[in-house]
VEXKE-394104 format. One record per residue (C-alpha): y negated, x negated, z negated; residue in three letters. Coordinates in nm, 4 decimals, padded with zeros to 6 digits. Layout:
<rs>
<y->Y; x->X; z->Z; residuo->ALA> $
...
</rs>
This chain:
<rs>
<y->00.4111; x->17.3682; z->10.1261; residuo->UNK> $
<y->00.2821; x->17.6468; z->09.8692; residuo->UNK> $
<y->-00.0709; x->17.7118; z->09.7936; residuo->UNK> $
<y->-00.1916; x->17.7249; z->09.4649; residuo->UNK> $
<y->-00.1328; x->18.0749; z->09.4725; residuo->UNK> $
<y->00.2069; x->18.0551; z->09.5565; residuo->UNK> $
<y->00.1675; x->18.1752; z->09.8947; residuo->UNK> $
<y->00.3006; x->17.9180; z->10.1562; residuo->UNK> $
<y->00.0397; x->17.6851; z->10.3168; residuo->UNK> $
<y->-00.0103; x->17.7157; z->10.7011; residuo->UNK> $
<y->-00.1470; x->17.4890; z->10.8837; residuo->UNK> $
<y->-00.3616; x->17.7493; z->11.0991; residuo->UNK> $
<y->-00.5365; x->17.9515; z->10.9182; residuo->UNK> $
<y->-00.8766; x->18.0763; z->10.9250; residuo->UNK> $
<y->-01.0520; x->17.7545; z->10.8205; residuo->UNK> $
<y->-00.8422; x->17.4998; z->10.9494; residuo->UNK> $
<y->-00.7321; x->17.4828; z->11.2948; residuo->UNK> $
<y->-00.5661; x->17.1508; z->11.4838; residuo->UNK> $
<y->-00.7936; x->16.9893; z->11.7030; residuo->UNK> $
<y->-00.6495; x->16.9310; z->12.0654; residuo->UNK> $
<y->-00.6799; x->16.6217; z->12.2826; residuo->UNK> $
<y->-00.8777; x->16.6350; z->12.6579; residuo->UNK> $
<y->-00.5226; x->16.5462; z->12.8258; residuo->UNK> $
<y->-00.4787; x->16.9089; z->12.9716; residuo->UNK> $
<y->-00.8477; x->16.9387; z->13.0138; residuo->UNK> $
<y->-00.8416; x->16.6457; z->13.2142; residuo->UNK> $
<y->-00.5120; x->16.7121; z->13.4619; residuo->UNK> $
<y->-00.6220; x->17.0913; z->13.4956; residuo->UNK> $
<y->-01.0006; x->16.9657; z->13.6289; residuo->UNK> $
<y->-00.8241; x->16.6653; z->13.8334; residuo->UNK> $
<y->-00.6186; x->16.9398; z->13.9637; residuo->UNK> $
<y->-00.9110; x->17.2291; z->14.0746; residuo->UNK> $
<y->-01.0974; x->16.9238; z->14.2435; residuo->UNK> $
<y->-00.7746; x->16.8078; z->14.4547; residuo->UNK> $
<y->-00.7790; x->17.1728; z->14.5489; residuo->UNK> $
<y->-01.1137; x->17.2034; z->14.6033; residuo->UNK> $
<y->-01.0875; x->16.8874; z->14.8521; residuo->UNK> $
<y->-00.7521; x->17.0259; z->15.0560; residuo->UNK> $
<y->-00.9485; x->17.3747; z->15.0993; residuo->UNK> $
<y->-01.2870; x->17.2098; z->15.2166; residuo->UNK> $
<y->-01.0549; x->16.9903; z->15.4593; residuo->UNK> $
<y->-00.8952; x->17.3089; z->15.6105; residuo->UNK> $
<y->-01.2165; x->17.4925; z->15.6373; residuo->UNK> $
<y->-01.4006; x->17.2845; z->15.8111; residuo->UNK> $
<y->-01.1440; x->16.9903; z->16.0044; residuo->UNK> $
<y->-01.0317; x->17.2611; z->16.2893; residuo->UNK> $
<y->-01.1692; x->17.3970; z->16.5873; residuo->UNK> $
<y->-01.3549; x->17.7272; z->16.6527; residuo->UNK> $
<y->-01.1365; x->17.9650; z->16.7020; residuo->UNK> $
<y->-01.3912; x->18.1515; z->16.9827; residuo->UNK> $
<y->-01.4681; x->17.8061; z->17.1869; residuo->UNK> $
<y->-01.2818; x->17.7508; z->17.5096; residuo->UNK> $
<y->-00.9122; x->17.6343; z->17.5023; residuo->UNK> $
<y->-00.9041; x->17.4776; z->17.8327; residuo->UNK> $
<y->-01.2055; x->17.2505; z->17.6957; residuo->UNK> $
<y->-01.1512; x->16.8982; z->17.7008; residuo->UNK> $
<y->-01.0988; x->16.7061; z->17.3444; residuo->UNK> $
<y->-01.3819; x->16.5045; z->17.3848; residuo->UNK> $
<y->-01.6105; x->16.8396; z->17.4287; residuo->UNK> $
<y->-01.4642; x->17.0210; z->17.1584; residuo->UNK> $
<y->-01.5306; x->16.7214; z->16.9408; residuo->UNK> $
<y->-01.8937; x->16.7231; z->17.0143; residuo->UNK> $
<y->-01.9792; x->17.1034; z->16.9363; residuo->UNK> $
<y->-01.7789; x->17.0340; z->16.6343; residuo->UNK> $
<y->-01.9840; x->16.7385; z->16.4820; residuo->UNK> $
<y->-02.1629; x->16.9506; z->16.2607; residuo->UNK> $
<y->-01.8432; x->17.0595; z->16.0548; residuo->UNK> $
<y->-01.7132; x->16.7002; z->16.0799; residuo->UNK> $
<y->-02.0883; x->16.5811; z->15.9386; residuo->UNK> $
<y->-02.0567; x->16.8654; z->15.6180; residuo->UNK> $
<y->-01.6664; x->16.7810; z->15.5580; residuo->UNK> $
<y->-01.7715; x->16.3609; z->15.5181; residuo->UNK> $
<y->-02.0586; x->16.4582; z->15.2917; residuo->UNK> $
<y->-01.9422; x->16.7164; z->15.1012; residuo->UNK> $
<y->-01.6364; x->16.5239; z->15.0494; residuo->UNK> $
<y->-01.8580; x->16.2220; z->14.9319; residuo->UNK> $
<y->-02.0083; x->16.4632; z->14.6764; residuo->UNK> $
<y->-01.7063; x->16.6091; z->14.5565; residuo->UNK> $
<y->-01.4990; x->16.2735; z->14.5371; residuo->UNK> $
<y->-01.8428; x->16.1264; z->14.3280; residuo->UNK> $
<y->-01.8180; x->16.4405; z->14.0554; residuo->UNK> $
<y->-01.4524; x->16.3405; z->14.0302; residuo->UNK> $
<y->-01.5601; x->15.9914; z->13.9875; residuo->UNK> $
<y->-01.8409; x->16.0648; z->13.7204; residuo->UNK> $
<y->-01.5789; x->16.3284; z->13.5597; residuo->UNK> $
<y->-01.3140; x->16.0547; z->13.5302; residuo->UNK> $
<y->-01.5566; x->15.8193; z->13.3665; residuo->UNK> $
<y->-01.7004; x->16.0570; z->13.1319; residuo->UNK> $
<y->-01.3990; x->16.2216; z->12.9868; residuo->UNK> $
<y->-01.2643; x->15.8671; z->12.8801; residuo->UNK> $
<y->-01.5831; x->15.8789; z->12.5947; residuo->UNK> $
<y->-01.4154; x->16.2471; z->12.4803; residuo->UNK> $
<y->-01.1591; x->16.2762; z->12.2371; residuo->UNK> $
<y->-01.1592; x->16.6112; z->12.0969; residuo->UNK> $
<y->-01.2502; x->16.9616; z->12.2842; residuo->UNK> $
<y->-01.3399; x->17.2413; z->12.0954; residuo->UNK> $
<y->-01.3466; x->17.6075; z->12.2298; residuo->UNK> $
<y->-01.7145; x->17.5632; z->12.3975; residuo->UNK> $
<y->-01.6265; x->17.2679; z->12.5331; residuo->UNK> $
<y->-01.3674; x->17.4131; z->12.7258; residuo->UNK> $
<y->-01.5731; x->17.7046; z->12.8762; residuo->UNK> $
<y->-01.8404; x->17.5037; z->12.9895; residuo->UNK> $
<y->-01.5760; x->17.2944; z->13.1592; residuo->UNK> $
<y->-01.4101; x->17.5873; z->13.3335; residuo->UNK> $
<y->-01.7779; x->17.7185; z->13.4556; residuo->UNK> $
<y->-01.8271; x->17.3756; z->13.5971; residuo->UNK> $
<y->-01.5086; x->17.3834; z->13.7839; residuo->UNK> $
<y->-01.5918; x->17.7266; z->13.8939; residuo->UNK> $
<y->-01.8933; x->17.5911; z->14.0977; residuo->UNK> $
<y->-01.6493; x->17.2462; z->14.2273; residuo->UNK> $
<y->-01.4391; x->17.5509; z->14.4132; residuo->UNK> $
<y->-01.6804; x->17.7145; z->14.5689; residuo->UNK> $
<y->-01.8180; x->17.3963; z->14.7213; residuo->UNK> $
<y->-01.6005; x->17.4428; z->15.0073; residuo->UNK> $
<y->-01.6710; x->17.8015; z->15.0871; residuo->UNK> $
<y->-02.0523; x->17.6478; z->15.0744; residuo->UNK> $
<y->-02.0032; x->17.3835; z->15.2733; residuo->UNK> $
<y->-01.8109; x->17.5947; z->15.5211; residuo->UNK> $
<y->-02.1165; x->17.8534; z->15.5667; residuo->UNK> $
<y->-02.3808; x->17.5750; z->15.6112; residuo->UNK> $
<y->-02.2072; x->17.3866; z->15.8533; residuo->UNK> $
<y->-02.2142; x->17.7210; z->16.0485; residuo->UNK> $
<y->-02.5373; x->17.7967; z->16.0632; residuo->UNK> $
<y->-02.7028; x->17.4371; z->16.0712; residuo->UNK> $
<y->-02.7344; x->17.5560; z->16.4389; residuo->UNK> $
<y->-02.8879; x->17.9036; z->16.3691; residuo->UNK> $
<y->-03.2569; x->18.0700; z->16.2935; residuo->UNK> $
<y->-03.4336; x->17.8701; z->16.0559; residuo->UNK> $
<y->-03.3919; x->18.1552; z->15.8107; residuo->UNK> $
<y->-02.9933; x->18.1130; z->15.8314; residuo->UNK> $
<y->-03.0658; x->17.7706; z->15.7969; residuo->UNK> $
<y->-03.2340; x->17.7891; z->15.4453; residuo->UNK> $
<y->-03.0249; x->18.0488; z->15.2921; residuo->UNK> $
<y->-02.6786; x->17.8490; z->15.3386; residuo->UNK> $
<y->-02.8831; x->17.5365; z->15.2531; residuo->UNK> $
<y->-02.9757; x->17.7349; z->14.9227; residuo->UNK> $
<y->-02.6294; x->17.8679; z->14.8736; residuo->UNK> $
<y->-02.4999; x->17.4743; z->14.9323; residuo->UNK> $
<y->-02.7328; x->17.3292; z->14.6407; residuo->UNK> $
<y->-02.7057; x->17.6292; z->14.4514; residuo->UNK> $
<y->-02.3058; x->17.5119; z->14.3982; residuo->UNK> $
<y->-02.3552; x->17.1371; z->14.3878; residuo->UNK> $
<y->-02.6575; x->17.2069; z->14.1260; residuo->UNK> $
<y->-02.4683; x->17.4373; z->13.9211; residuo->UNK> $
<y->-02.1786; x->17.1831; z->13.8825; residuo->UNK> $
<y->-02.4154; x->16.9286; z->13.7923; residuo->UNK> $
<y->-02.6425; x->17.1711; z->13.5469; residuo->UNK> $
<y->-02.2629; x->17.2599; z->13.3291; residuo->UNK> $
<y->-02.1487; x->16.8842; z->13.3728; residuo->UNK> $
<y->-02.4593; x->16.7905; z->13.1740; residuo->UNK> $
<y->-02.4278; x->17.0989; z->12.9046; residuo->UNK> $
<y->-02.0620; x->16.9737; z->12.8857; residuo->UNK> $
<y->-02.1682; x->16.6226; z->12.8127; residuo->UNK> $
<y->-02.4701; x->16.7174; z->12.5752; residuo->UNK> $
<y->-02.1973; x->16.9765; z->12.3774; residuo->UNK> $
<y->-01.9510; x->16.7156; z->12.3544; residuo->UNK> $
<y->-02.2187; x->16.4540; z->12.2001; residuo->UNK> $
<y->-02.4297; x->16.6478; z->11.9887; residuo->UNK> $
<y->-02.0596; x->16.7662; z->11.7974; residuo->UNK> $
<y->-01.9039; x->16.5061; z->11.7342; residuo->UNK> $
<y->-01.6628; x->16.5288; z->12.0053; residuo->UNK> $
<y->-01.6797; x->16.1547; z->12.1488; residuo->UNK> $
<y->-01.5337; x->15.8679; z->12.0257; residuo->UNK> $
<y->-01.7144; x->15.7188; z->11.7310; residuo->UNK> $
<y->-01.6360; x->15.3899; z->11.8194; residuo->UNK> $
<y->-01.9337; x->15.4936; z->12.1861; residuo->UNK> $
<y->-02.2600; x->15.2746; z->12.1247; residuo->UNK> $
<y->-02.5323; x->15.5675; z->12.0816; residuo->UNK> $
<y->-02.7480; x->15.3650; z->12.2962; residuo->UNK> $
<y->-02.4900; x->15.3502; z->12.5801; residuo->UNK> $
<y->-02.4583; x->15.7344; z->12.5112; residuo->UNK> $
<y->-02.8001; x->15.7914; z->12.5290; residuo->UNK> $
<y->-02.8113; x->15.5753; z->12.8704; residuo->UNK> $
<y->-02.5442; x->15.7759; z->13.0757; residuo->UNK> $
<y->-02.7271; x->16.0579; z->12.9626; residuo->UNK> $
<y->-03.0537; x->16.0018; z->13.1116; residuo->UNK> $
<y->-02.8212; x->15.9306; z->13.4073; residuo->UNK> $
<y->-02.7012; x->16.2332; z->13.4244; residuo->UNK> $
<y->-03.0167; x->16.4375; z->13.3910; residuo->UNK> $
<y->-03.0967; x->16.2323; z->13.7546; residuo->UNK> $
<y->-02.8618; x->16.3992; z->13.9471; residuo->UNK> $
<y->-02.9467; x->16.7804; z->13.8986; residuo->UNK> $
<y->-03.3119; x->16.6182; z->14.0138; residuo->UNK> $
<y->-03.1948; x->16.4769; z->14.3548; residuo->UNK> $
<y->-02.9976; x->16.7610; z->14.4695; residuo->UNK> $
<y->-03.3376; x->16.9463; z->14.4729; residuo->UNK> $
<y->-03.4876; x->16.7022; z->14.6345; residuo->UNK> $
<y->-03.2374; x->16.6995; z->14.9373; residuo->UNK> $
<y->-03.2779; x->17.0730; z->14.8934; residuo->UNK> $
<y->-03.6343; x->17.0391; z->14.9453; residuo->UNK> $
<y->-03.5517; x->16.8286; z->15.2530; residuo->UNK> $
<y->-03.4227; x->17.1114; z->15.4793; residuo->UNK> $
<y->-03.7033; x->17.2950; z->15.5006; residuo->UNK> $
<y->-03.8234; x->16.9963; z->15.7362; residuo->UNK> $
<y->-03.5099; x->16.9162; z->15.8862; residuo->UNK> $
<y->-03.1798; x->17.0247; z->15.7565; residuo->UNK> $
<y->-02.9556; x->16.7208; z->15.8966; residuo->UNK> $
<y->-03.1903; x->16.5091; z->15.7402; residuo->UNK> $
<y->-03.1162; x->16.7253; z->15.4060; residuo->UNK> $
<y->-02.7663; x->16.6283; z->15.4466; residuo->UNK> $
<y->-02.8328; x->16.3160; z->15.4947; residuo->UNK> $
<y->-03.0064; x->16.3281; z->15.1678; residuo->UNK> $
<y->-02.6829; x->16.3979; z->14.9789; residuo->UNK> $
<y->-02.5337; x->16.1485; z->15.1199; residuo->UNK> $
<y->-02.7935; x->15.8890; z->14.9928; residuo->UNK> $
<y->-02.7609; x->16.0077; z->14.6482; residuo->UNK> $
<y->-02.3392; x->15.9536; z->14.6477; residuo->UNK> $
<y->-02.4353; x->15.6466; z->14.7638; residuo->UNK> $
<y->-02.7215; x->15.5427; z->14.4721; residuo->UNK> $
<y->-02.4353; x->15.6635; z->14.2240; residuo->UNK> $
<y->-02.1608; x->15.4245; z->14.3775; residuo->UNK> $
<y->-02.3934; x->15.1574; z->14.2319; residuo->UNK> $
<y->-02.2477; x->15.1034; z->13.9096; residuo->UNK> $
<y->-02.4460; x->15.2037; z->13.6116; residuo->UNK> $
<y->-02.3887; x->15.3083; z->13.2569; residuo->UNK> $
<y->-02.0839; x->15.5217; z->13.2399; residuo->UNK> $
<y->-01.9067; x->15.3489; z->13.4821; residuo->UNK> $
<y->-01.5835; x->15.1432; z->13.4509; residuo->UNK> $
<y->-01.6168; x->14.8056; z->13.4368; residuo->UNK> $
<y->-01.4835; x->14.5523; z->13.7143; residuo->UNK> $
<y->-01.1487; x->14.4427; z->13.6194; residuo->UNK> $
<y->-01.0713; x->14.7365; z->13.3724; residuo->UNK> $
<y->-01.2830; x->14.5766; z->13.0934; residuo->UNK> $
<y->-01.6461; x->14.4178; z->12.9502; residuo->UNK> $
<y->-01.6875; x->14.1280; z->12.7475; residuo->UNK> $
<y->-01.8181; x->14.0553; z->12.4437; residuo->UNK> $
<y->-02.1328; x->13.8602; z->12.4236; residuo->UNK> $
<y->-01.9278; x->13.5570; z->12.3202; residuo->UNK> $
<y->-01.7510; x->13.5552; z->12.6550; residuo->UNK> $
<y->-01.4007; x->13.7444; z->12.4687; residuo->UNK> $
<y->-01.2721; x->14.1108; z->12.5917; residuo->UNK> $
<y->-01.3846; x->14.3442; z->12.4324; residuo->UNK> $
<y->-01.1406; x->14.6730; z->12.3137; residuo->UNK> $
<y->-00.7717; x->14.6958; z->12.2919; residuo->UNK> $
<y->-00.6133; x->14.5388; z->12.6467; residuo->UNK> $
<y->-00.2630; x->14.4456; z->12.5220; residuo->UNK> $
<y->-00.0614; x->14.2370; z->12.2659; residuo->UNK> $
<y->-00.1998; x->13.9835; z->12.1472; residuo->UNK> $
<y->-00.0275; x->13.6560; z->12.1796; residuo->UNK> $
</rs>
């Protein structure tokens, strides 16, 4: 198509540009989390190299507890940001360059969960001092991911990048919820400086406060109903 000019008529140009869809945003973050789950898994489900061979299973299994305690939590928190990801993402239905980068910083601290997880699990049985620095470096990841996943969420809202068809007040609900979880992870933080299995514990307790479904979440059975008792959205052909 010509312009008025004469020249043709591109459909990039300096002030128009084709919006993209999240369905590469959301198989490339699906994708760094599976990774960042496989790594954790290999990093901390084996042995110590430098304990005895010739030890029975049952031994080895009991100076290992502490790696086997980190791997089931931190695999609780990573499988809930995949969970709150999944959920989110289905509100988003443009991405726009910032967008994007806030995404990948997120995903930068979901990898280096495992590395985290890895160091504190080593030195949960060390000086008090060793203790608190990998407990910083562990919340210093998980808090980071959470800190981007709410800039993500706030960028996406505040520009028009949701679906119009989101209630604002249901918006403005799952936000609020998300603001909690930065909150807790300090708190469990906060915990190891009195004990820091009990810390762990902590996370723990918060996966398990955001398994209680709340606003954001899907819906048993795949859908809500209308306050007249009818679904509500598009689930099908209708008869």
């Amino acid at each position: 198509m010509a312009q008025a000019g004469g020249g043709p008529r591109h459909r990039f140009r300096r002030d128009s540009e084709m919006s993209r869809d999240t369905v590469r945003v959301e198989a490339f973050s699906d994708a760094v989390i599976a990774v960042a789950l496989t790594l954790m898994a290999v990093e901390l489900l084996q042995f110590n190299p430098s304990g005895a061979a010739d030890t029975d299973l049952v031994s080895r299994l009991q100076q290992e507890w502490r790696a086997f305690l980190a791997y089931i939590i931190t695999f609780a928190i990573v499988g809930q940001i995949w969970l709150t990801h999944h959920n989110s993402w289905r509100y988003v239905v443009r991405v726009d360059q910032m967008l994007l980068v806030l995404n990948l910083i997120m995903l930068m601290f979901v990898a280096a969960i495992p590395f985290t997880a890895n160091q504190l699990s080593d030195h949960l049985r060390g000086s008090d001092v060793d203790q608190q620095l990998s407990a910083a470096i562990y919340v210093g990841a998980v808090l980071g991911e959470a800190l981007f996943f709410n800039l993500g969420w706030w960028w996406a809202r505040s520009h028009g990048l949701l679906n119009p068809d989101l209630d604002p007040r249901l918006a403005a609900s799952v936000s609020r919820r998300y603001l909690v979880r930065p909150l807790l992870y300090l708190l469990a933080f906060a915990i190891v400086f009195v004990n820091p299995i009990l810390s762990l514990l902590a996370y723990l307790l918060l996966v398990a406060i955001y398994l209680v479904r709340g606003p954001g979440d899907l819906p048993p059975g795949g859908y809500e109903k209308s306050e007249r008792g009818e679904p509500s959205g598009d689930h099908g052909p209708e008869n």
